[in-house]
N, C-alpha and C positions, 0 to 999 in steps of 0.2 A: 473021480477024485473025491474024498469023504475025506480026509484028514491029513492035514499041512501040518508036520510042527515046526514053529520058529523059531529054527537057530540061523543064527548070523555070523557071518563070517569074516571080522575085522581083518584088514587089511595087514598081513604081515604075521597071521595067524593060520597055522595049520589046521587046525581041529575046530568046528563051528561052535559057537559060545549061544546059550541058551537065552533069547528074550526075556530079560527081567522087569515086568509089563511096571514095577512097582518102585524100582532102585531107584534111588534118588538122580542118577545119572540121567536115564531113560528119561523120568518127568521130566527133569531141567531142561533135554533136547532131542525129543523123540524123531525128530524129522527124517536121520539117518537111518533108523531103522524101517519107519514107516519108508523109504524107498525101497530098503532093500524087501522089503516085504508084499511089496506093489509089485514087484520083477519077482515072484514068487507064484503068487496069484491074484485074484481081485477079494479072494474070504481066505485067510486061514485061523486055522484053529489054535489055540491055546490051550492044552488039555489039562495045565496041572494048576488054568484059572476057569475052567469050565467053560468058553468061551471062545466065540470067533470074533477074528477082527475082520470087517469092511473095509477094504483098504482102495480100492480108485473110486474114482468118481461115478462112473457107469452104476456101478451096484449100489451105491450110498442111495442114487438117484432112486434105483429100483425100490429100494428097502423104504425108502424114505415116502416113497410113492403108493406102496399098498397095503394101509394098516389094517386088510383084513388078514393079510398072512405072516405080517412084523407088529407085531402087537406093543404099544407102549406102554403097560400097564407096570413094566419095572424099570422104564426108560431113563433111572435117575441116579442109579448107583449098580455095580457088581454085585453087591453083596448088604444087608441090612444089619450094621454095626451094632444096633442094638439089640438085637437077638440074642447073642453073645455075651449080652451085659446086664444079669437080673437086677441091678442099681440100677441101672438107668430104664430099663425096662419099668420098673416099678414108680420113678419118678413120672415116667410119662402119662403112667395113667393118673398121675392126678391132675391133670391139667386138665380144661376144659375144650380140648380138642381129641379128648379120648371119648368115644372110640374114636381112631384116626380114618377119614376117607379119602378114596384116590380122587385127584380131581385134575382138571384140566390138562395137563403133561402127561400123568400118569393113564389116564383114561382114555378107550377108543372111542369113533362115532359106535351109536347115536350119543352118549353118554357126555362127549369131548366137545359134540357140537352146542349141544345145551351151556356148558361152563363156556365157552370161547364165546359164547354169544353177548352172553352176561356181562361177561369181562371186558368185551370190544367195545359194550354199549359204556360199562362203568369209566373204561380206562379212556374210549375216545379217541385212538394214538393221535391223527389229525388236529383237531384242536387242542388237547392237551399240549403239541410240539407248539403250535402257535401262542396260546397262552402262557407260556412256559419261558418261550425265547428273550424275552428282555430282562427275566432273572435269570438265567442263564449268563447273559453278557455281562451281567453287575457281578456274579459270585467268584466269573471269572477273571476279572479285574480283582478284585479283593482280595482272592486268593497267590495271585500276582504278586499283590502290596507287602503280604507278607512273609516274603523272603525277596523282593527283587534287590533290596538295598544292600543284602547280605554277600550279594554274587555269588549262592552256591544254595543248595537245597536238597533234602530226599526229595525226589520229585513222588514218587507214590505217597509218601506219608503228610505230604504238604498240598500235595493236586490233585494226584490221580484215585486217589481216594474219595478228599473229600466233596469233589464237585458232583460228583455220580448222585453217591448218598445223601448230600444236601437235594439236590433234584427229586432222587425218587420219594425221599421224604418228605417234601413237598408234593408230591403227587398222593401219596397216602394221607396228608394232613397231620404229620408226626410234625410239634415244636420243634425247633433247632437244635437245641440244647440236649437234643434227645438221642443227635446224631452221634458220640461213641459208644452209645449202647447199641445203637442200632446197629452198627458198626462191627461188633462181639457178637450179637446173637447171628447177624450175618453168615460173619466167617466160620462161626460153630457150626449151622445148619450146612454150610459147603463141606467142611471137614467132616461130617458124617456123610457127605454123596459120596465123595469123595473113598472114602472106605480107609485109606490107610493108614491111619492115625491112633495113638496109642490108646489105653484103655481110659486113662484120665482125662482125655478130652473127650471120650467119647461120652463120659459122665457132665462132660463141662457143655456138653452138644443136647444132652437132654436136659437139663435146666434152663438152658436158653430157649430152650423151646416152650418148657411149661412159660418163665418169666415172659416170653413174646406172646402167649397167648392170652395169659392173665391182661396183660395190657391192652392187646386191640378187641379182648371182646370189653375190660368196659369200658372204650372208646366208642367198641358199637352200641351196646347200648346207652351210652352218652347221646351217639348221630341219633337213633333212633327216635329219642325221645325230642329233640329239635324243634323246633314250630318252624325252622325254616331248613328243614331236611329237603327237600325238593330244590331245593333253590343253590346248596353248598356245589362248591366243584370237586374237592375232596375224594379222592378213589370209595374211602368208606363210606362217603356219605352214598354215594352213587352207587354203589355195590349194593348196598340196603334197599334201597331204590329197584335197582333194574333186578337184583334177585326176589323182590317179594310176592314172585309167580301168580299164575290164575287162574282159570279154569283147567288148561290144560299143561300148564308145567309148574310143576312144586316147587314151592318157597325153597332157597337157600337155609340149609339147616345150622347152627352154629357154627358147627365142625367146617362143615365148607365154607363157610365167609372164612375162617382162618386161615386154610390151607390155600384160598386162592392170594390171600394176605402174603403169607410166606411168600407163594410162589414169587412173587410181583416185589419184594422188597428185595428176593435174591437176585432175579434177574435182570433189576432194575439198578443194579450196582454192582455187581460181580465183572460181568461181560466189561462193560465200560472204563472200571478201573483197571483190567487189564489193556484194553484197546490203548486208554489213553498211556501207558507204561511201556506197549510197544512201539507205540507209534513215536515214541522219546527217544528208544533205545535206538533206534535205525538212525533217528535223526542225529544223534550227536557221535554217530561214525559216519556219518555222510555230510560233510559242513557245507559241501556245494547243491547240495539237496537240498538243505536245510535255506541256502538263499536262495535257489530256483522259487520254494516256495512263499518265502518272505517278500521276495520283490514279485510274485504273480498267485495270489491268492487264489484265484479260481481254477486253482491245479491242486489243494487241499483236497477237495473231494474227492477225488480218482488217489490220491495218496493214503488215504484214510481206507478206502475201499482196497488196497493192495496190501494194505496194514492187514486186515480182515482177513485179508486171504489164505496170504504169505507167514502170518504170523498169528495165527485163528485162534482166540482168544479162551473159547470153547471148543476141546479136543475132539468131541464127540457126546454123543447119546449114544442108551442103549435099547434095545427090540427085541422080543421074545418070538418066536417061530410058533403061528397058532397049530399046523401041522408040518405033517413030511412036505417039504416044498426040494426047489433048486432056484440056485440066485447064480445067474451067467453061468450055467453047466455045472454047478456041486452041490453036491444033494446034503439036505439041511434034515434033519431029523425035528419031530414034533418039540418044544419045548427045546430048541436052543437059544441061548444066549448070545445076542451080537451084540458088538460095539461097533456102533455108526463114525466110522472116523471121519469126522467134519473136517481135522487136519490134513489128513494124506490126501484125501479126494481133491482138495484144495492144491496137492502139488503136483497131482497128476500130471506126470510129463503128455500122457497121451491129447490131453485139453487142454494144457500150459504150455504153449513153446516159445521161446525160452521159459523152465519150469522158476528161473530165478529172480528175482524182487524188480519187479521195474511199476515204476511208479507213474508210466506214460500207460498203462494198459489201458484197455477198454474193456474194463471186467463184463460188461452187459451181452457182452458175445460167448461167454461162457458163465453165468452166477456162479459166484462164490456159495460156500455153503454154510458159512461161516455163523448166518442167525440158522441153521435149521433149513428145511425145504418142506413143502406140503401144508398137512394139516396141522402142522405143529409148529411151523414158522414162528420166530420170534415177533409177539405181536408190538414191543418195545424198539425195536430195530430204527425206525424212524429215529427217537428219541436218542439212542446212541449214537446216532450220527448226527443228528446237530449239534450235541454234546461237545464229537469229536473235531467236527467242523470249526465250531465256534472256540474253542478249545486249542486248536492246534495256529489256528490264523491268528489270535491274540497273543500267545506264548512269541510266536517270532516275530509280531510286530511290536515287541517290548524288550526282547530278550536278542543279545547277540551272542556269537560265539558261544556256541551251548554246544560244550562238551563234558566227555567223562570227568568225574572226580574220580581217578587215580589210584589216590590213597583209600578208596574205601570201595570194593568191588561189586556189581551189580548181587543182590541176591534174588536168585527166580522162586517163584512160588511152589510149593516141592508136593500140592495135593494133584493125584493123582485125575487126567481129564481136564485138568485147566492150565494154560500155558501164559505165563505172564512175570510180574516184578514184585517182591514182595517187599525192595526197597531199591531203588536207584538214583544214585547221589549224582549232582553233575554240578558245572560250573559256568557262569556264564557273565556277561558284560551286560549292562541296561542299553538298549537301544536307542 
C-alpha cells in the first residue's frame, strides 16, 4: 500500500467528503477524523498537501524513534510562509539573525546533540523547576486577585496566558513589563509554523521577528559584558556561558543564541497556555470532577497528565524521510513529508482502552506523547507541569462552581497543529 487518500465518510453521507487538513472546522476538532483515519491505516497520505499523516501510536513511536531515517530538519511547519512573501522575505534579512540557522528542533544528531547539550546545561529544567516554584505560587495567586471578585473571567486572557509567559520570561531574564510584547512576537512566530494565515500576518510574523531579535541580541551583549555573567541564573546569561565552546566545540554564533531564544520563548508558553485552557474546559463540564479534585488534591497530577493526552495541546511535528524506507508495512519514498500526530497516537484505541477521558489513568503504562518522544522530547515538560499542577490546585481551592459563561461561547485556537482556547469565559463563586 503506497497511497491512502483521506476521505471520510460522515455519518448519514453517501458519497465520502475529502479531509480538509486546514478548515477551520477540522483545526477546532480534529479528533473525529483522526479516528477515522487510524481505522484506515497507521500512515496515510494526503496528496493535494504533500504529505502523510502518522496516525497511531505504534508508528509515531517508530518515526519518533529513528531520526537517521525521519529527519527533523523541517519538523516545524508544512510549508515556509515566507517564501511566498518577497515583503517579508526582505524584512528578514535585516535582522541580525540573518542568515537564519537550523538549531535544536530543526537539527539531527550529531548536530541536535551539540544544541541540546548547551540548552540542557543553560536551561537546567531541574533546578530551574525548583527555583522557579515559589514564584510560580505568588503569580498564581495574583493572577486570581484579579478577577475572583468579579465572579466571571476569560480565563485564557486573564490566566492561561499570562502565568506561562510571566514564567518563561523569567526564565529568559525579560522585565515584566515586557510580557504583551512578548506575547505578539510569540503568537506571530506560531502563526508562521503554523502556515495558514493570511498574507498580512504573515508580514506581521516577520517583523516580530526582526523586532525579537534586535532585542535579545542587545541583551546579549548587555549579559556578555557583566562582571557577574557567571554568577546570573538568567537562560541568556547562561546560554553565553555554556555556549562559549573550546577546543573541541565551536562557540555559539549569533544567529544561534537567537534561534535557540525563539525556540525556548515559543515553547515555553504556547504548550502551556493551551494545557492550562484545556484542562478548564473539561473542568467546567464536569463540576463532580472538578470537586473530586478540590477536596483531593493529589489526584491533580494524573488529571493534568490525561489533559495531555486526551486533549494534546501540540497536534503533532513534522519528519522528512532521509530515503526509500517502510513505516509498519508502507513504503515511504526518499524525501516524504510526515506529520507526527502526537494527537491521534494519543487516542489510540489499540493503547487506550477505554480510548475516552478518565482522569483515574495511570498514563505511565502507556506515555502520552503529548511533550514529543526521543531525541526531541520537550526539554520544558517538567516546567509545564508544575505550572499545571500548581495551577489547577489553587484555581479550585479558591474558586467554586466554575462553569461555562453561556452568553459568550468558548473560541478554539483556529492555527493549524495546536489544539487549545483562544478565549474561554466562564463563571464562578469565591471559595
Amino acid at each position: 500500500m503506497t497511497s491512502l487518500c483521506p476521505h471520510l465518510r460522515p455519518a448519514g453521507r453517501s458519497e465520502p467528503d475529502e479531509l480538509e487538513l486546514l478548515s477551520p472546522a477540522q483545526v477546532a476538532d480534529p479528533y473525529p477524523a483522526y479516528e477515522q483515519l487510524r481505522a484506515q491505516a497507521p500512515l496515510v497520505e494526503v496528496p493535494e498537501h504533500n504529505l502523510w499523516l502518522v496516525t497511531s501510536y505504534s508508528a509515531c513511536i517508530e518515526v519518533l524513534g529513528d531520526p537517521d531515517r525521519f529527519s527533523s530538519r523541517e519538523s516545524l511547519s508544512g510549508r515556509n510562509v515566507f517564501k511566498g512573501n518577497p515583503d517579508a522575505a526582505a524584512r528578514l534579512r535585516g535582522g541580525p539573525g540573518y542568515p537564519r540557522v537550523p538549531t535544536l528542533i530543526l537539527t539531527d544528531p550529531p548536530e541536535h546533540t551539540r544544541y541540546r547539550k548547551i540548552v540542557q546545561r543553560a536551561f537546567a529544567p531541574a533546578q530551574t523547576v525548583r527555583r522557579l516554584t515559589p514564584g510560580i505560587r505568588e503569580r498564581v495567586d495574583e493572577l486570581i486577585d484579579g478577577f475572583a471578585d468579579r465572579g466571571s473571567c476569560d480565563f485564557v486572557a486573564e490566566f492561561a496566558y499570562p502565568l506561562p509567559m510571566s514564567v518563561i520570561s523569567q526564565v529568559l531574564g525579560f522585565p515584566p513589563e515586557m510580557l504583551d510584547t512578548l506575547k505578539k512576537w510569540s503568537d506571530d512566530f506560531i502563526s508562521a509554523q503554523a502556515g495558514n494565515i493570511p498574507p498580512d500576518r504573515v508580514d506581521s510574523a516577520a517583523a516580530s521577528t526582526v523586532e525579537f531579535e534586535h532585542y535579545v541580541s542587545a541583551l546579549l551583549d548587555e549579559r556578555a559584558a557583566a562582571a557577574d555573567l557567571h554568577e546570573r541564573p538568567d537562560f541568556l546569561s547562561r546560554l553565553i556561558v555554556e555556549g562559549a565552546g573550546d577546543d573541541f566545540v565551536p562557540a555559539l554564533t549569533r544567529q544561534e543564541q537567537l534561534s535557540l531564544c525563539q525556540q525556548l520563548l515559543v515553547g515555553g508558553n504556547e504548550t502551556t497556555t493551551n494545557l492550562l485552557g484545556n484542562a478548564m474546559h473539561v473542568l467546567i463540564h464536569d463540576l463532580d470532577l472538578a470537586q473530586r479534585l478540590r477536596e483531593d488534591p493529589s489526584l491533580v497530577p494524573d488529571f493534568v497528565e490525561e489533559v495531555l493526552r486526551y486533549e494534546s495541546p501540540l497536534q503533532g511535528l513534522f519528519r522528512v524521510t532521509t530515503r526509500d524506507t517502510h513505516v509498519q508495512g508502507i513504503a515511504l519514498p526518499a524525501g516524504a513529508k510526515l506529520m507526527v500526530l502526537f494527537a491521534s497516537a494519543n487516542r489510540d484505541e489499540n493503547v487506550y482502552s477505554p480510548a475516552g477521558f478518565d482522569p483515574d489513568r495511570d498514563n505511565r503504562s502507556a506515555p502520552h506523547l503529548a511533550f514529543g518522544r526521543g531525541a526531541h522530547a520537550c526539554m520544558g515538560q517538567s516546567l509545564a507541569r508544575r505550572e499545571a499542577d500548581l495551577a489547577i490546585t489553587r484555581l479550585l481551592q479558591r474558586l467554586s462552581l466554575i462553569e461555562p459563561a453561556h452568553d459568550n461561547p468558548a473560541q478554539p485556537v483556529e492555527l493549524f497543529g495546536f489544539h487549545g482556547h483562544r478565549s474561554l469565559a466562564i463563571r464562578f463563586t469565591q471559595a
